[in-house]
C-alpha positions as CSV (number, residue, x, y, z in Angstrom):
1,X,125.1,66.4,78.3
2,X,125.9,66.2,82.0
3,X,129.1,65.1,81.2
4,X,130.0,67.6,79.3
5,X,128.4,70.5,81.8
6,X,130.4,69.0,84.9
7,X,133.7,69.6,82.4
8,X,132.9,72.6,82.0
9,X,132.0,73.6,85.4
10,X,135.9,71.8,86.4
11,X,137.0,74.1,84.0
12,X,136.3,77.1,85.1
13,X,136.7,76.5,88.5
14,X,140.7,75.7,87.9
15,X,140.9,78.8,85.9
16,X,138.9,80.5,89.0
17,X,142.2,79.2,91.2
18,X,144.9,80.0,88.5
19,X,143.8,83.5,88.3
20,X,143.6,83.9,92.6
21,X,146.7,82.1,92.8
22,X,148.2,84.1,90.4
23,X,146.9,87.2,92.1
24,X,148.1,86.4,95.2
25,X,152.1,86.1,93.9
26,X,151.5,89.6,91.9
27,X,152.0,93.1,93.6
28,X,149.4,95.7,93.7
29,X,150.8,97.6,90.7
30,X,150.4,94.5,89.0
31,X,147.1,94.3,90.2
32,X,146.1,97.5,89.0
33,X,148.2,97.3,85.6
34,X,145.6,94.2,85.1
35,X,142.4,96.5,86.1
36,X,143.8,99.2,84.3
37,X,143.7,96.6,81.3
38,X,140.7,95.4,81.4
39,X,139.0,98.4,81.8
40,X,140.4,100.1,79.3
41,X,139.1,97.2,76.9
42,X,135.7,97.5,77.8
43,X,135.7,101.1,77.4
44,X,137.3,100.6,74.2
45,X,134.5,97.8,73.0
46,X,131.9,100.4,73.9
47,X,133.2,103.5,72.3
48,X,133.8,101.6,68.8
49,X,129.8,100.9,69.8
50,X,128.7,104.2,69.9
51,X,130.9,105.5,67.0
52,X,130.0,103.1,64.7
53,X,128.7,105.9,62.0
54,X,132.2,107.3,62.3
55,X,133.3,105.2,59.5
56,X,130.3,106.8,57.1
57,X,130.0,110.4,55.7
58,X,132.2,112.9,57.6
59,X,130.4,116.2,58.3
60,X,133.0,119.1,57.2
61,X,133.7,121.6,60.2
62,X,135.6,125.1,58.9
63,X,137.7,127.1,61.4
64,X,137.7,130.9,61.5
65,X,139.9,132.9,63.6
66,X,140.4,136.7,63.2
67,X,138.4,138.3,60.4
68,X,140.0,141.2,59.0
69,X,141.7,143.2,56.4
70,X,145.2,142.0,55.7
71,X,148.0,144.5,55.0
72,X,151.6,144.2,53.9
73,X,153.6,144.2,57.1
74,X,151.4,141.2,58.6
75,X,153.0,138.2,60.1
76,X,152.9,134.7,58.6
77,X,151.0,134.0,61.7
78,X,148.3,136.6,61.4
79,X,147.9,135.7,57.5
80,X,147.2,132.2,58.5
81,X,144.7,133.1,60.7
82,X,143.3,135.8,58.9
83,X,140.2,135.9,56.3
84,X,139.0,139.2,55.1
85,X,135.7,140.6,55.6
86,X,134.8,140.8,52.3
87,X,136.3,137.0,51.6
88,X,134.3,136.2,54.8
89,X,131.3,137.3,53.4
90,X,131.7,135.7,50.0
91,X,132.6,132.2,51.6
92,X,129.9,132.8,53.5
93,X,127.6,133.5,50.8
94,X,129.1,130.3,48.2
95,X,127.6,127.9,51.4
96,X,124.1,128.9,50.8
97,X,124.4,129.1,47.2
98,X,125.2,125.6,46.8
99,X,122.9,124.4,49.8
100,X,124.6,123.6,52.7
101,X,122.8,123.9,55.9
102,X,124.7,124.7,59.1
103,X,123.9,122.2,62.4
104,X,125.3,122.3,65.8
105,X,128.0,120.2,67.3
106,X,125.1,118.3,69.2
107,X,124.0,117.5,65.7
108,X,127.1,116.2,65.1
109,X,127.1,113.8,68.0
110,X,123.6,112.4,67.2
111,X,124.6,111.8,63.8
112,X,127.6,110.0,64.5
113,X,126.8,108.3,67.7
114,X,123.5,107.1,66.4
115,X,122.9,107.5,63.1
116,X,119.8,110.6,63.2
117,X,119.8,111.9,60.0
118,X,121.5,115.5,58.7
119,X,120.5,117.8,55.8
120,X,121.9,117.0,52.6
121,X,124.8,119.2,52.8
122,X,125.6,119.8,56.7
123,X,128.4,122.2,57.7
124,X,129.6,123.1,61.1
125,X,130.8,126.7,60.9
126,X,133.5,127.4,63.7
127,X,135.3,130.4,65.2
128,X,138.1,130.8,68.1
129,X,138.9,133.6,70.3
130,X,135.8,135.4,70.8
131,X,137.0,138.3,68.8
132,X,134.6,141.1,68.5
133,X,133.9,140.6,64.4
134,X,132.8,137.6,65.4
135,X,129.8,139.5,66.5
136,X,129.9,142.7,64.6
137,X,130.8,140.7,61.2
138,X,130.3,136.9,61.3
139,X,127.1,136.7,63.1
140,X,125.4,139.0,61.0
141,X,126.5,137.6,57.5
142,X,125.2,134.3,59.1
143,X,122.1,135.7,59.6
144,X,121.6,137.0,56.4
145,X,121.9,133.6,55.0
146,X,119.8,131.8,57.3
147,X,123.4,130.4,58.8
148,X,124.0,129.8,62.1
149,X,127.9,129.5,64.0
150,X,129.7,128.1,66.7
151,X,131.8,130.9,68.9
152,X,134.6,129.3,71.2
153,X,135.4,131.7,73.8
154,X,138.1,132.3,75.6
155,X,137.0,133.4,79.1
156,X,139.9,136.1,80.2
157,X,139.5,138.4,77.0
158,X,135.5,138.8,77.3
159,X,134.8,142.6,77.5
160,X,138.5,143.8,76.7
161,X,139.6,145.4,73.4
162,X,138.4,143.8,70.2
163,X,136.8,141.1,72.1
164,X,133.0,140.3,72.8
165,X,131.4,141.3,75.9
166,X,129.3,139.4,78.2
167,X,126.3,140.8,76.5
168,X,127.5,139.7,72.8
169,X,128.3,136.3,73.9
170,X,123.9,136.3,75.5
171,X,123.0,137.9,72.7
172,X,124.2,135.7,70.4
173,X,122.9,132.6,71.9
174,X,119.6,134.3,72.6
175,X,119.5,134.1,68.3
176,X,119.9,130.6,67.8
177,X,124.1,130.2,67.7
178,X,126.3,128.0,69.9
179,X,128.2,128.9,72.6
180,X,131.5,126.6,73.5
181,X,134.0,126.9,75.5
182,X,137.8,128.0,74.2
183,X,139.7,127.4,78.3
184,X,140.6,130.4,79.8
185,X,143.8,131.7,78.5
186,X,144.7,129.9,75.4
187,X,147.1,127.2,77.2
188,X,148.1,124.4,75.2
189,X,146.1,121.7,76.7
190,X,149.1,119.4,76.1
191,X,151.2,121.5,79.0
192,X,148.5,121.1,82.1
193,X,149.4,119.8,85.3
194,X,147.7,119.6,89.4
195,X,145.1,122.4,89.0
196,X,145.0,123.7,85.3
197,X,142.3,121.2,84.4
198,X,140.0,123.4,86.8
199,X,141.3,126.5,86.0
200,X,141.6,125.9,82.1
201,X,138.5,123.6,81.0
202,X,136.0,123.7,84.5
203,X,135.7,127.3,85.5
204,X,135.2,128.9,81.9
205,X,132.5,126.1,81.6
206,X,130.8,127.7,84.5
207,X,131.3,131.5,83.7
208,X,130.0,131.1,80.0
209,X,127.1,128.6,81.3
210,X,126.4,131.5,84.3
211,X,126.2,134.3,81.2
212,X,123.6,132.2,78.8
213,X,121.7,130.2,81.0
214,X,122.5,127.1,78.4
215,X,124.7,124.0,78.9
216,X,127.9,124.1,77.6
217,X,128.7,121.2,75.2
218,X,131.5,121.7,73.3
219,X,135.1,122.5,73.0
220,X,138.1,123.6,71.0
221,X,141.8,123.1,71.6
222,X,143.7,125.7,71.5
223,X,146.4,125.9,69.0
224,X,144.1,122.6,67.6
225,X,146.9,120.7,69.3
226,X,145.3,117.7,71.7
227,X,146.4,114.8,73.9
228,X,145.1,112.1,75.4
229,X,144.9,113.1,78.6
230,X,143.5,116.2,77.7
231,X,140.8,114.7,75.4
232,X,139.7,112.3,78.7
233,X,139.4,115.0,80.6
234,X,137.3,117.5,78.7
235,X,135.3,114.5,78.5
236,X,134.9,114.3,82.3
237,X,134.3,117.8,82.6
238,X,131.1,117.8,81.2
239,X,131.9,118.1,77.3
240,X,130.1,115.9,74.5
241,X,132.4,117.1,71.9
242,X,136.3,118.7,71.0
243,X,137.6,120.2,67.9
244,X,141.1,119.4,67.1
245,X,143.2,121.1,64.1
246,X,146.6,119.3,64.3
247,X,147.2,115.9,64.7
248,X,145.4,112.9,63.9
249,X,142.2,111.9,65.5
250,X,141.5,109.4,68.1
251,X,140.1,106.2,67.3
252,X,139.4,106.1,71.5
253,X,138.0,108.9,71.7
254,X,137.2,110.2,68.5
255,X,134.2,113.1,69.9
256,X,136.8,114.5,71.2
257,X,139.5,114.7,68.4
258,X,136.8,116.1,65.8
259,X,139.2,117.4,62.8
260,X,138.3,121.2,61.4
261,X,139.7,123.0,58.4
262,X,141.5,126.2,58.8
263,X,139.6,128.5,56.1
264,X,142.2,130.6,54.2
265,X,142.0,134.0,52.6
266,X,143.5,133.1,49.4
267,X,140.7,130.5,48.8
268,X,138.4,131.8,45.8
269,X,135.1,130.4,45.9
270,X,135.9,127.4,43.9
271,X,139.2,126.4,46.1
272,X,136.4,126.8,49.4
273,X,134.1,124.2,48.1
274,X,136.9,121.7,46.8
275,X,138.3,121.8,50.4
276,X,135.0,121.2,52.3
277,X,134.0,118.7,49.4
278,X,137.2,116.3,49.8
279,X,136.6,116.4,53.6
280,X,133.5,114.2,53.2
């Protein structure tokens, strides 16, 4: 036995000496490239960790934008984009009929981070922009069916023309929905450099976080389109969870490249459960 333990010990001390000797031929960038490295796989070990419930049940997470009446002259852009109110309200009204409950985005992360249990039939229910239906329209045909949403604001259209004010955004945290943050301007996260990060992902943190008096947890991409840069640092800004559209997800980072599904207008109520359904 003491054999063996002195081998062992001889062992490791010659690789101890290959790996200084080694050292002391590389360069710093080599240096680094080998922290860089190792880091990276320890982070890696401890995110696939933490995720583990990923590879389970995946909670379905719709995507509303604008919600309003579609004519004949609209864009292929704002038909995309577009559900009508009175579709709205039906798709709205299919959910509680066939008993899904709505939960946050930090009852996301619990569930897939540790396991806590959901409802039966959870549903995150999502919307962009800030648009003022969301308040006048969305919010209170969630109400009505005991529903509850998640508004991603964008920070330089509160209070201007068919956006929400200051006072909608309080107002409708005060009743129970979730506030996240949508940047600033609607920059593609993808083109940030030097000081965007602050201006695009910190400061509308702050302004929304100043107006409800609540953290502010979770973001969405706009255009849905992600990178990894972008994903590691809305992590490090304070974020627990991102909402992607476009693109596949991260298996690195994978609260942060959370996939949603653009609701469309043409979906009768049949086509909008079939679409959350197959997202499990």
């Amino acid at each position: 036995m003491t054999t063996i333990y002195l081998k062992s010990q001889f062992l490791l001390l010659n690789l101890v000496l290959l790996l200084l000797t080694s050292c002391l031929t590389c360069s710093d960038k080599e240096k680094k490239d080998a922290l860089d490295h190792h880091n990276r796989i320890i982070i890696s070990k401890r995110i696939q960790k933490s995720t583990k419930h990923f590879k389970g049940k995946h909670v379905p997470v719709l995507c509303y934008h604008a919600i309003r009446n579609i004519n004949k002259e609209a864009s292929a852009n704002q038909i995309t984009y577009s559900v009508s109110p009175s579709h709205f309200k039906m798709q709205i009204e299919t959910l509680a009929t066939n008993g899904y409950t709505s939960i946050t985005p930090d009852n996301l992360k619990d569930f897939y981070t540790t396991g806590k249990p959901l409802p039966e039939k959870p549903i995150v229910i999502t919307f962009d922009d800030g648009r003022k239906e969301h308040y006048t329209i969305a919010a209170k045909t969630l109400d009505k069916y005991h529903l509850k949403g998640v508004f991603f604001i964008m920070t330089v259209t509160m209070g201007k023309q068919h956006y929400m004010s200051k006072e909608d955004i309080k107002a409708l945290s005060d009743e129970g929905h979730i506030i996240g943050c949508h940047t600033w301007d609607h920059h593609k996260v993808t083109d940030y450099k030097k000081n965007d990060w602050h201006i695009q992902l910190a400061k509308p943190k702050q302004q929304l976080e100043n107006i409800i008096h609540k953290p502010i947890n979770c973001f969405a991409y706009p255009y849905g389109v992600w990178n990894l840069p972008a994903a590691d640092s809305i992590k490090h800004n304070g974020y627990s969870t991102a909402y992607i559209v476009y693109g596949k997800d991260s298996p690195s980072l994978p609260l942060y490249t959370l996939q949603r599904i653009i609701v469309k207008n043409t979906w009768s109520a049949k086509d909008f459960l079939y679409n959350i359904e197959k997202s499990y």
